[in-house]
C-alpha positions as CSV (number, residue, x, y, z in Angstrom):
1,X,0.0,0.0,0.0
2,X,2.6,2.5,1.2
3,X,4.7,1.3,-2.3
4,X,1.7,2.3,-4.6
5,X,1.0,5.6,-2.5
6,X,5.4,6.4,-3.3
7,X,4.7,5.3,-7.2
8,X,1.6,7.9,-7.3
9,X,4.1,10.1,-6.0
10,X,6.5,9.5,-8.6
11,X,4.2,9.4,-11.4
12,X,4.7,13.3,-12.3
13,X,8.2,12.7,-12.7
14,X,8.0,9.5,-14.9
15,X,10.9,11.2,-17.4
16,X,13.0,11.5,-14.6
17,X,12.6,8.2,-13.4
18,X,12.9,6.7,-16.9
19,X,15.9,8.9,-17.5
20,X,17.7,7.8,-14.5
21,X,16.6,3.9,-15.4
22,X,18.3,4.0,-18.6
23,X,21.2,6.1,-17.4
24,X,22.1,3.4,-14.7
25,X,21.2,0.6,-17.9
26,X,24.0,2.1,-20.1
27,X,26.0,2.8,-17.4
28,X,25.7,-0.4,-16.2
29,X,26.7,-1.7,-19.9
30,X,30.1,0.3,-20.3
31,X,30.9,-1.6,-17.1
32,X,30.7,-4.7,-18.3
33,X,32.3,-4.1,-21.7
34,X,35.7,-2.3,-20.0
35,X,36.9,-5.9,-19.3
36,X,36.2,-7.3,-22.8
37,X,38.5,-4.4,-23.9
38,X,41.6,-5.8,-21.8
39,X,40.8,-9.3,-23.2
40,X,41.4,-8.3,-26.5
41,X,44.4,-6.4,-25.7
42,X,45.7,-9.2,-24.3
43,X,44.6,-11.8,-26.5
44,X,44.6,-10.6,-30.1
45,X,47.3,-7.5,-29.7
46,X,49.8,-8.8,-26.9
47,X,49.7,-12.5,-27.5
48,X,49.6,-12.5,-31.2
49,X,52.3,-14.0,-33.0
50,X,53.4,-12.5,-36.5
51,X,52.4,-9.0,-35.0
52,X,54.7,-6.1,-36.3
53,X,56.2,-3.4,-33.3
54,X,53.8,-0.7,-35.3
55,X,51.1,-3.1,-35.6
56,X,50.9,-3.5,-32.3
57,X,51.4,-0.5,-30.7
58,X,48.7,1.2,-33.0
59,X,46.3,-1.4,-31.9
60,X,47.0,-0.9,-28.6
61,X,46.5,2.8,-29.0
62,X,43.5,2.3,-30.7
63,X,42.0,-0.2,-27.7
64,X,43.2,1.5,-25.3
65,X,42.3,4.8,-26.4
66,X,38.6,3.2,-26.6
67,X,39.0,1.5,-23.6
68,X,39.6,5.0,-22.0
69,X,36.4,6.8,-23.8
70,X,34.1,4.0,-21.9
71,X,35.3,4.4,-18.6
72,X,35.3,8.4,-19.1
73,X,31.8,7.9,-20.6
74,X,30.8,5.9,-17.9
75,X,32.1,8.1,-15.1
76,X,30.5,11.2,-16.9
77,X,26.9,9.6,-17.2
78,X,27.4,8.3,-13.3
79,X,28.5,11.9,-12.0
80,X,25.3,13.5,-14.5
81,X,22.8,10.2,-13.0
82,X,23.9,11.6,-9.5
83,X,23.2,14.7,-10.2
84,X,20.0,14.3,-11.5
85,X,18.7,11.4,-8.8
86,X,19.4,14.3,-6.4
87,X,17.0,16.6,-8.2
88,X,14.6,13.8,-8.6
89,X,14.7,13.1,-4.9
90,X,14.8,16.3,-4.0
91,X,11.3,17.2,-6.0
92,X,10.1,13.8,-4.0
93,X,10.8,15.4,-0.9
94,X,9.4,18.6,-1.7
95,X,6.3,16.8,-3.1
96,X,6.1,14.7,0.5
97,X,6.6,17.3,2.7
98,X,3.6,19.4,1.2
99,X,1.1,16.7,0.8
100,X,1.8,15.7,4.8
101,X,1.8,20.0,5.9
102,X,-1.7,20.0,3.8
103,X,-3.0,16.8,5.9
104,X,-1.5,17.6,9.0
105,X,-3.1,21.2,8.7
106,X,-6.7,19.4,8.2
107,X,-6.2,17.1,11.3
108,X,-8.8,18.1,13.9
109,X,-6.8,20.0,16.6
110,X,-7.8,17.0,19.4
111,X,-5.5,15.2,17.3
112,X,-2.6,17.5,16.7
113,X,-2.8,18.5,20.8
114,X,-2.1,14.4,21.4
115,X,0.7,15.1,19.5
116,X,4.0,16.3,20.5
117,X,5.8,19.1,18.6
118,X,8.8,16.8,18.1
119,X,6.6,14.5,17.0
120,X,5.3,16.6,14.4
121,X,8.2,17.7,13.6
122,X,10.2,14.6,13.2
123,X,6.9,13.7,10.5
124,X,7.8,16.8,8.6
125,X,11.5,15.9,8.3
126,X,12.7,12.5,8.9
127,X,10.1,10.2,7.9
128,X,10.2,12.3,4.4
129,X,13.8,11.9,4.3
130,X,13.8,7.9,5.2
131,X,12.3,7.9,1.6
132,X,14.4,9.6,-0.1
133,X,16.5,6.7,-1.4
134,X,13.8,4.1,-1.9
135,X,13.2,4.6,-5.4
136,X,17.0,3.9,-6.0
137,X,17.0,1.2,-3.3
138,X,14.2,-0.7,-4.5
139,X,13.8,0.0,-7.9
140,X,16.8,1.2,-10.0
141,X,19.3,-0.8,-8.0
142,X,17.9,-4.0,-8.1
143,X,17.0,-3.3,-11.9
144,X,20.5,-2.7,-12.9
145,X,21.9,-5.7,-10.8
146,X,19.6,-8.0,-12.5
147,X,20.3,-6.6,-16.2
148,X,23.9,-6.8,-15.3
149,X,24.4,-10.4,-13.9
150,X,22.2,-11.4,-16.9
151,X,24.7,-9.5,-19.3
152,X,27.7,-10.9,-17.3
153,X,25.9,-14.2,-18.0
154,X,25.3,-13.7,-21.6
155,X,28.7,-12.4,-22.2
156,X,30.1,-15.9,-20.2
157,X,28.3,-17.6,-22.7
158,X,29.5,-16.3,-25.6
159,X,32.5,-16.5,-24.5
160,X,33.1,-20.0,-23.4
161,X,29.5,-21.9,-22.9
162,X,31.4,-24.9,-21.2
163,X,33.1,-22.4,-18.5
164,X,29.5,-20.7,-18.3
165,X,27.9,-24.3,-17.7
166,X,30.2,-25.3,-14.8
């Protein structure tokens, strides 16, 4: 119940929340293809017989200068996710906080004398920001860890099925 309540809350900012979904998704991706670039490098540059010196090192520049644009790319779409899952939490908050002011203002004041000011208080501010990582702790997270193990699988497979099996 308290899950559909947070989705309703989220539903204004669906482009946010599907731009930081496929933001963690292809960040998520250039993660798991740095390793592949090493294992070429290694395999078809490196260990390569009948190679020539030039050969080799402008493979190795051209890998490795790839290899560098993913994990810049990555790091650049993880700093710009960060940034804007802090907005997106940030509007949550702001969102929380006025829905429970406008029903706390409409309680009937035998109520609100019950409670203590802390109380209240404590309603307004850190029960709102308890919630502020539950989209990415129960939706995005688990998301990208299940996209990623099934990539790392996929990528075992093509790799060597046999290894994958064992």
């Amino acid at each position: 119940q308290y899950l559909r309540l947070y989705f309703r809350e989220l539903r204004p900012h669906a482009k946010s929340v599907t731009l930081l979904v496929v933001l963690s998704l292809l960040i998520a991706g250039l993660e798991l293809v740095q390793p592949l670039f090493y294992r070429h490098i290694v395999d078809n540059i490196l260990l390569k017989p009948g190679l020539e010196s030039f050969q080799r090192f402008a493979a190795l520049n051209l890998i490795g200068g790839l290899a560098l644009v993913a994990v810049v790319a990555s790091q650049a779409l993880g700093v710009f996710k960060n940034y804007r899952q802090h907005l997106l939490n940030i509007k949550v908050i702001l969102t929380l906080r006025r829905n429970l002011f406008d029903r706390m203002l409409r309680l009937p004041l035998k109520k609100l004398s019950d409670m203590k000011t802390g109380g209240i208080i404590s309603r307004l501010t850190d029960d709102v920001n308890t919630t502020t990582g539950l989209f990415d702790m129960a939706i995005v997270s688990p998301t990208v860890a299940t996209v990623r193990l099934l990539i790392a699988i996929a990528i075992l497979f093509v790799l060597n099925w046999q290894l994958a099996l064992t």
